[in-house]
Every structure is written in structure tokens, then in C-alpha cells.
C-alpha positions in Angstrom: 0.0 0.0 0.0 3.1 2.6 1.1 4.6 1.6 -2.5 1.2 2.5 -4.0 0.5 5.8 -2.2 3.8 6.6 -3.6 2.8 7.0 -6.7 -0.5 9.3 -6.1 -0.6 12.7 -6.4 -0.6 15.0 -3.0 -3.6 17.6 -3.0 -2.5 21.2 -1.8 -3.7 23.1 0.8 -3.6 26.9 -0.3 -1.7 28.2 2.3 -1.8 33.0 1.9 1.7 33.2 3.6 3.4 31.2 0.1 2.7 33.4 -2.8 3.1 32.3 -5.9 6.5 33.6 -7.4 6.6 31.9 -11.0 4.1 30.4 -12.7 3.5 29.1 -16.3 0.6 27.2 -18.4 0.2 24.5 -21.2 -1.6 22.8 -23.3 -1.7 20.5 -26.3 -3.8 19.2 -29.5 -6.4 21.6 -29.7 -6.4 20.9 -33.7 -10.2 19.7 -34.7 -10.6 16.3 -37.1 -10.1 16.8 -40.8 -14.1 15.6 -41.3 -15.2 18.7 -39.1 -13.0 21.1 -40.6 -14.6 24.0 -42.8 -12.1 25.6 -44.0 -13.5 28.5 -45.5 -14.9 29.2 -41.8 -11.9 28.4 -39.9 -8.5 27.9 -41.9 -6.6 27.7 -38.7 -8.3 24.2 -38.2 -8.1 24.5 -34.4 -11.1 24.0 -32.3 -12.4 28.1 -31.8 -14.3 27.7 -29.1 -11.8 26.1 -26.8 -9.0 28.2 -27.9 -10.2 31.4 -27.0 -12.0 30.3 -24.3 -8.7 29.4 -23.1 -6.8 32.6 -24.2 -9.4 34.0 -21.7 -9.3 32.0 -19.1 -5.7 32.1 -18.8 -5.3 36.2 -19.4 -7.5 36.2 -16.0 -5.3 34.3 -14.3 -3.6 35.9 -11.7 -0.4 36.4 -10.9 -0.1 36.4 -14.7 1.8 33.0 -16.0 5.0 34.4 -17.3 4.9 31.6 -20.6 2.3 30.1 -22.0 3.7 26.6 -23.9 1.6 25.0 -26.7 2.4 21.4 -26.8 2.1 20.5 -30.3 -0.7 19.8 -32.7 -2.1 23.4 -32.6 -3.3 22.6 -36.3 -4.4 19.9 -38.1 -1.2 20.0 -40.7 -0.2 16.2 -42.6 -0.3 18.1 -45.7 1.9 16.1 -48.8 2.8 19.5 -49.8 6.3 21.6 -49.0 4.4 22.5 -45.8 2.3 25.5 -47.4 -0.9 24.1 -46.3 0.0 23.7 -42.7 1.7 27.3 -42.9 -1.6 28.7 -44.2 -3.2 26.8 -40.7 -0.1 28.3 -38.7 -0.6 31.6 -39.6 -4.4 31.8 -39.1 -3.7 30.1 -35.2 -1.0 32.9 -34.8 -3.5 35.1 -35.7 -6.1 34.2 -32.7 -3.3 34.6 -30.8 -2.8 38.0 -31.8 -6.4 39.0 -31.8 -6.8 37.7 -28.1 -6.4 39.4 -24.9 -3.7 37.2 -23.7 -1.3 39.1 -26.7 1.2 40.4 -24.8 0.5 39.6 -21.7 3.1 36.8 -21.5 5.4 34.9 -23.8 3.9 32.7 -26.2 6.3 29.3 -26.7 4.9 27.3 -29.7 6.6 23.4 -29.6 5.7 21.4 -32.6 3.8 18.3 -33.0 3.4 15.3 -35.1 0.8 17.1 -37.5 2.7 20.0 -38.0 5.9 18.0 -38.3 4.9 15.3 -40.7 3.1 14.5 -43.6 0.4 11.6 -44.6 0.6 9.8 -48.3 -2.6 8.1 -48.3 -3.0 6.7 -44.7 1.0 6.1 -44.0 3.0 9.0 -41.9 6.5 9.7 -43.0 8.3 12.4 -42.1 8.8 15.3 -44.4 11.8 17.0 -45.4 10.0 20.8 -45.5 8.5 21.5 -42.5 11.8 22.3 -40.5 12.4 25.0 -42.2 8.8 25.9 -42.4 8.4 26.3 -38.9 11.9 27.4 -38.1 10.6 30.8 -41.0 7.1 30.8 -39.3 8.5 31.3 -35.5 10.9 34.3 -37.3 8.3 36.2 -38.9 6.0 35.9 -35.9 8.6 37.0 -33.1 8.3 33.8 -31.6 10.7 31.7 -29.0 13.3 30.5 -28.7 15.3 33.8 -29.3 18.5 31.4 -29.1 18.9 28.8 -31.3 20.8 26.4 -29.2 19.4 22.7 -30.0 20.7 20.4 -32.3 22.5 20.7 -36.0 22.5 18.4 -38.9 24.9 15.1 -38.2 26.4 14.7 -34.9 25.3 11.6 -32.3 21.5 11.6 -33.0 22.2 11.7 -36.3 19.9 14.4 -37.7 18.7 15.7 -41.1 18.3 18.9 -41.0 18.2 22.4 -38.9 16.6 21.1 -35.7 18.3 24.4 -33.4 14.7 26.1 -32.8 12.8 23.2 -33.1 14.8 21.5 -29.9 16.0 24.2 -27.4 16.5 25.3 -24.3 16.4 28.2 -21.8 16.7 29.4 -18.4 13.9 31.3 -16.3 15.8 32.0 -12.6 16.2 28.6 -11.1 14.2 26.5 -13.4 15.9 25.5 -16.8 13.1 24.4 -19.7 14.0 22.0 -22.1 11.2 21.7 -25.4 11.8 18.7 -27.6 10.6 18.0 -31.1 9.2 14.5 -30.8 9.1 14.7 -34.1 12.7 15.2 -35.1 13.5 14.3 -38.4 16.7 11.7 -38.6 19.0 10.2 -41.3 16.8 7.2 -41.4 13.5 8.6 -41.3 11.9 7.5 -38.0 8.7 8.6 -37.3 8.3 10.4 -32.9 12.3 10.4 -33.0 13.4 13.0 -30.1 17.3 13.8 -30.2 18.0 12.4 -26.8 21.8 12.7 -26.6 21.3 16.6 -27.2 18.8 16.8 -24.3 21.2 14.2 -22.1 24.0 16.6 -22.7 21.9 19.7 -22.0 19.8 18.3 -19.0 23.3 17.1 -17.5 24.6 20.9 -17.6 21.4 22.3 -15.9 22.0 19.8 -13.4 25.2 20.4 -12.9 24.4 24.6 -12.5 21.5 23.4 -9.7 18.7 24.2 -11.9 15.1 22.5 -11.6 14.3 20.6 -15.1 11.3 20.7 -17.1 11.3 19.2 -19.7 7.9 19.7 -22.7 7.2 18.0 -26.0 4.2 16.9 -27.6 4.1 12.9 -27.4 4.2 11.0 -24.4 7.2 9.2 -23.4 5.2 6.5 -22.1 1.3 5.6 -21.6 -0.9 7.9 -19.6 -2.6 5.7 -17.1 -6.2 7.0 -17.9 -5.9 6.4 -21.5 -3.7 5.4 -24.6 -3.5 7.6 -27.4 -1.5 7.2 -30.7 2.1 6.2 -30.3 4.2 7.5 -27.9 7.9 9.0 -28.5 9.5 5.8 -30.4 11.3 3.4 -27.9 14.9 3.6 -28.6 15.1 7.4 -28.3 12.4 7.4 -25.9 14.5 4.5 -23.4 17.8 7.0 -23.9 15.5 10.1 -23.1 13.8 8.5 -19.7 17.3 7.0 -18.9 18.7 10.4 -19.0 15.7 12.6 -17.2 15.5 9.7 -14.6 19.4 9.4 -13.8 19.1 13.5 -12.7 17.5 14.2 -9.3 16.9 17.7 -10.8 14.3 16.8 -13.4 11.0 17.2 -12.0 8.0 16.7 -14.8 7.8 16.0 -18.6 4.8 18.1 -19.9 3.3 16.8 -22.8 0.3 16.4 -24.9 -0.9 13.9 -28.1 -3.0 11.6 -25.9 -6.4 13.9 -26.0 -6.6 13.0 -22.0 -5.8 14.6 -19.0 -3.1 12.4 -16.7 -1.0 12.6 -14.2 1.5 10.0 -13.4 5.3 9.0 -12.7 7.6 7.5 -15.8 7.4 3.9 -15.0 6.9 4.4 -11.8 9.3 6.7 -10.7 10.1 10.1 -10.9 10.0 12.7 -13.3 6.1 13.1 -13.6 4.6 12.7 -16.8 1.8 14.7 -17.1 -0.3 15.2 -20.4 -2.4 18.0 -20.8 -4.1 16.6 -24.7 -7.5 17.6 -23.9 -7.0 21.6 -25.4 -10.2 21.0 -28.0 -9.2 18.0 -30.2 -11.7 14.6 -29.9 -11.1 13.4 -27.1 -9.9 9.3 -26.5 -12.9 7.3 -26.0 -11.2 5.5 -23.3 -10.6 8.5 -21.4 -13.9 8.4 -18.7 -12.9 10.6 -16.0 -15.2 10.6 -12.8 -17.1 13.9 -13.7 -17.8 13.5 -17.8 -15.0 14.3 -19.8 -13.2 17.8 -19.6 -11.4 20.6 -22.2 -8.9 22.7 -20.5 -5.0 23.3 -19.4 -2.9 23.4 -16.7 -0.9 25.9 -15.2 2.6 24.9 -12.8 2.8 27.5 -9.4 6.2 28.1 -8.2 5.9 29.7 -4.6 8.3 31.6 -2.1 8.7 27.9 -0.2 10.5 26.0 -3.7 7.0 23.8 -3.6 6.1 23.4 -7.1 1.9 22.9 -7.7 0.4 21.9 -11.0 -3.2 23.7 -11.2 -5.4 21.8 -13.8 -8.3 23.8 -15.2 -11.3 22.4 -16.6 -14.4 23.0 -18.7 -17.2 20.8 -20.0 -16.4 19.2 -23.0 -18.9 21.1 -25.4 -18.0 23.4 -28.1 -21.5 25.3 -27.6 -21.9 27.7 -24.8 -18.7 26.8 -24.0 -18.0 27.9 -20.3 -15.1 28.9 -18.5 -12.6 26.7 -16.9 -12.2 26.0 -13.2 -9.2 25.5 -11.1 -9.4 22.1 -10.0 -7.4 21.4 -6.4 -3.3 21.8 -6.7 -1.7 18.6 -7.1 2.0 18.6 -4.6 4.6 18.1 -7.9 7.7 18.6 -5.3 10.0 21.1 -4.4 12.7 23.5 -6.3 16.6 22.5 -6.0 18.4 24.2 -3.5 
């Protein structure tokens, strides 16, 4: 039973006397089905309602999250084009953004996802040798992060095909040190939910090393949710190295992800870092996903307070795209404290 408790998550007491000093929010596959797209109405092909509901929701937050990370599959993208189609989607999302009244209230940090990344033929996914450089031109023209291109190049160990350096990346906020992974990262031999996990070994050992706490965001899973499967997880050699390396630091504390459309919260095998998938941002959600409650839309927002401890705040709505309401802080769930 001790073993099992283990793995729960603890439920926070709000306690006045810790503010909140940091905070940030995410969220993931908010892209609606190809048969309920109408593009003439929508060309961004992400679900409306749910997106601005949650530009709201989250610009009333307060304190203000200082970042707001998308976790992939913000459009519905696949096009077996040169990546023009899902530009045209990328520019139309950008451009809710911009129209909301969360513009410029904190820093918008797109991470790409296995529909923007790849492409279909038919009903097979390969990986496509345009939309690098696609997104790499659509972050530029939009101002977007990173500012510093500092992931990987073409070649070295994980052996990849083209410009991946704002497509993987990392930064610092304080204390904490972020780490956003394409799980879609196109290599020499063409596997499809690759991440480059010696670049993100390498750069999670130097954060450790400088005393930082790790977070680390992509879009897929490294492993199942416990609530519900989704589509394939990061693949298993890359995704063994990855775990292996956030799992040998004491300093990595969650992996934020999306691409199951579920809400969970859980440990990586059983163990620390927490894997928690927030997929439930407006795409169809997973049938096998029946939370107590009805199912939910919404996102989730990480609290850093004066003490180090570090809450995750999920918000949820109804899932309904008419009358769509706003979302309510469910209780804090205990993720563990800051390095000292």
C-alpha cells in the first residue's frame, strides 16, 4: 500500500503566507478532425471555441503565467505539400493569438507536433523534409521563441537531417531551466516520434550540474498515460535513452506533454520525473478516457511559490464546443519542491 501511495498525487492546501512567485501554463492538440474542418470558416483548423475560451481563461489568471507553452498539434497540418498548407493553418492560429487578450500579456512558446511536423501519403505518416524549415521561417516572422537557437545541428550523435536548433531548445527562467523537444525530429533514417535524446542528455546534465530544476515539454508521451492510450508515444529507442537520461538527474522534476487527448497525471514507469499530459485543449477526445465527472477541455498551469514547492493547477471545462463555459481551477496537485 506505502509503494502504491507513492505513486498518487498530493492535494494542496492553499496556504496565503506562500505566494506564488513563478508560474506558467500548457496545453496541447487543440487541432479539430479533418471531417469537421470547414475551412472557408476556420483555416486555422483548431477548435475556436476552446482556444479562445482558453486565451481568456488564462489572461484572468492571476499572478499572470510568465509563458504560455503550446504542446504540439495546434493545427491539423499532414499536408503532402512543401508545408504550405500547414503554414496557411499556422498563420491563421498565430493570428487568434494575436487578436486575443492574452497578446502580450506573457510569452507565447509554440513546440511542434506530429501534424505539424509530418506529412500523410494516403494513410501512411512519413516524415517530411519541408517542414523544419517551415516552422523554423514561421516562428521568425512571428517574433516567436526561442530567441537562441541552441538545440541540435545536422549530423552529430543523434544523427539528424536537418536544422533542428529552434525546433529542440532550451532556456533558463531564474532557477528553473526548460528543455522543449521536437518528438518529431527528423533523422537520417527517417523515423517517425524520433526526439534527439543525446542533445537533451547533454543539455539536461549541464542544468544539473548549475543546480537548476528541469522541465522538460514535448508533444508525445514518453510513455502511456494511465487514464488512457493515445496514438504512439515518443519511439522506444530514443524514448529508453530520453527516460534514462531525465531519470538518472535528481533535478528533473516533470515532462509536460500532450498527443493523448486526455488529461493524466502520473510517474515514468513508476518513478520520478512526472509525466503529465495535458491533450484535452479542443481535439476529440480518446474514447477510453472516462474521467469521474464527464469528460473535460482545459489546461494546466505549474505554481512556483516563495517555499520552492512546485503545484500543478489543472483547469477544466465541459467538454462542449456550444456555450462553452469557463474553466475551473481544480485542487493543486503537490509536484515537489525546487533545488536548493
Amino acid at each position: 500500500m506505502i509503494g502504491l501511495l507513492s505513486l498518487l498525487p498530493l492535494f494542496a492546501t492553499p496556504i496565503q503566507s506562500d505566494p506564488v512567485t513563478f508560474s506558467f501554463a500548457f496545453f496541447g492538440c487543440n487541432r479539430v478532425d479533418k471531417a469537421d474542418w470547414d475551412v472557408a470558416a476556420n483555416p486555422s483548423s483548431a477548435n475556436l471555441p476552446q482556444l479562445r475560451q482558453s486565451f481568456q481563461d488564462i489572461a484572468k489568471i492571476s499572478p499572470m503565467p510568465k509563458y504560455l507553452f503550446m504542446t504540439g498539434d495546434l493545427v491539423l497540418g499532414y499536408g503532402n505539400d512543401k508545408g504550405e498548407e500547414c503554414r496557411k493553418q499556422l498563420d491563421a492560429w498565430i493570428s487568434e493569438y494575436k487578436a486575443s487578450s492574452l497578446n502580450g500579456k506573457l510569452t507565447m512558446v509554440p513546440i511542434s507536433g506530429n501534424h505539424e511536423m509530418n506529412r500523410k501519403v494516403k494513410d501512411e505518416k512519413l516524415a517530411s523534409p519541408y517542414t523544419a524549415s517551415m516552422w523554423n521561417d514561421w516562428l521568425a516572422v512571428n517574433s516567436l521563441m526561442p530567441k537562441l537557437a541552441n538545440g541540435p545541428l545536422v549530423g552529430g550523435p543523434d544523427q539528424i537531417s536537418d536544422d533542428q536548433s529552434k525546433l529542440n531548445f532550451s532556456f533558463d527562467e531564474g532557477n528553473v531551466h526548460f528543455v522543449c523537444l521536437n518528438t518529431d525530429t527528423r533523422t537520417k533514417d527517417e523515423r517517425i516520434g524520433f526526439v534527439p535524446a543525446n542533445w537533451a542528455k547533454a543539455d539536461i546534465d549541464a542544468a544539473t550540474k548549475a543546480g537548476k530544476t528541469i522541465f522538460l515539454l514535448g508533444h508525445r508521451n514518453v510513455v502511456d498515460g494511465t487514464s488512457a492510450a493515445g496514438d504512439a508515444p515518443i519511439e522506444p529507442k530514443s524514448g529508453g535513452e530520453l527516460i534514462k537520461a531525465m531519470q538518472a538527474s535528481p533535478n528533473v522534476l516533470a515532462y509536460l506533454c500532450a498527443h493523448v487527448h486526455a488529461w493524466d497525471v502520473s510517474k515514468v514507469n513508476g518513478a520520478l520525473p512526472w509525466q503529465i499530459i495535458a491533450g484535452n485543449g479542443g481535439s476529440k477526445l480518446e474514447k477510453a478516457w472516462e474521467p469521474e465527472g464527464g469528460k473535460t477541455y482545459g489546461f494546466a498551469v505549474i505554481e512556483i511559490h516563495q517555499s520552492g514547492t512546485v503545484d500543478l493547477v489543472p483547469y477544466f471545462r465541459p467538454a462542449k464546443d456550444d456555450n462553452v463555459q469557463a474553466a475551473k481551477a481544480a485542487p493543486a496537485i503537490v509536484l515537489g519542491k525546487l533545488v536548493s
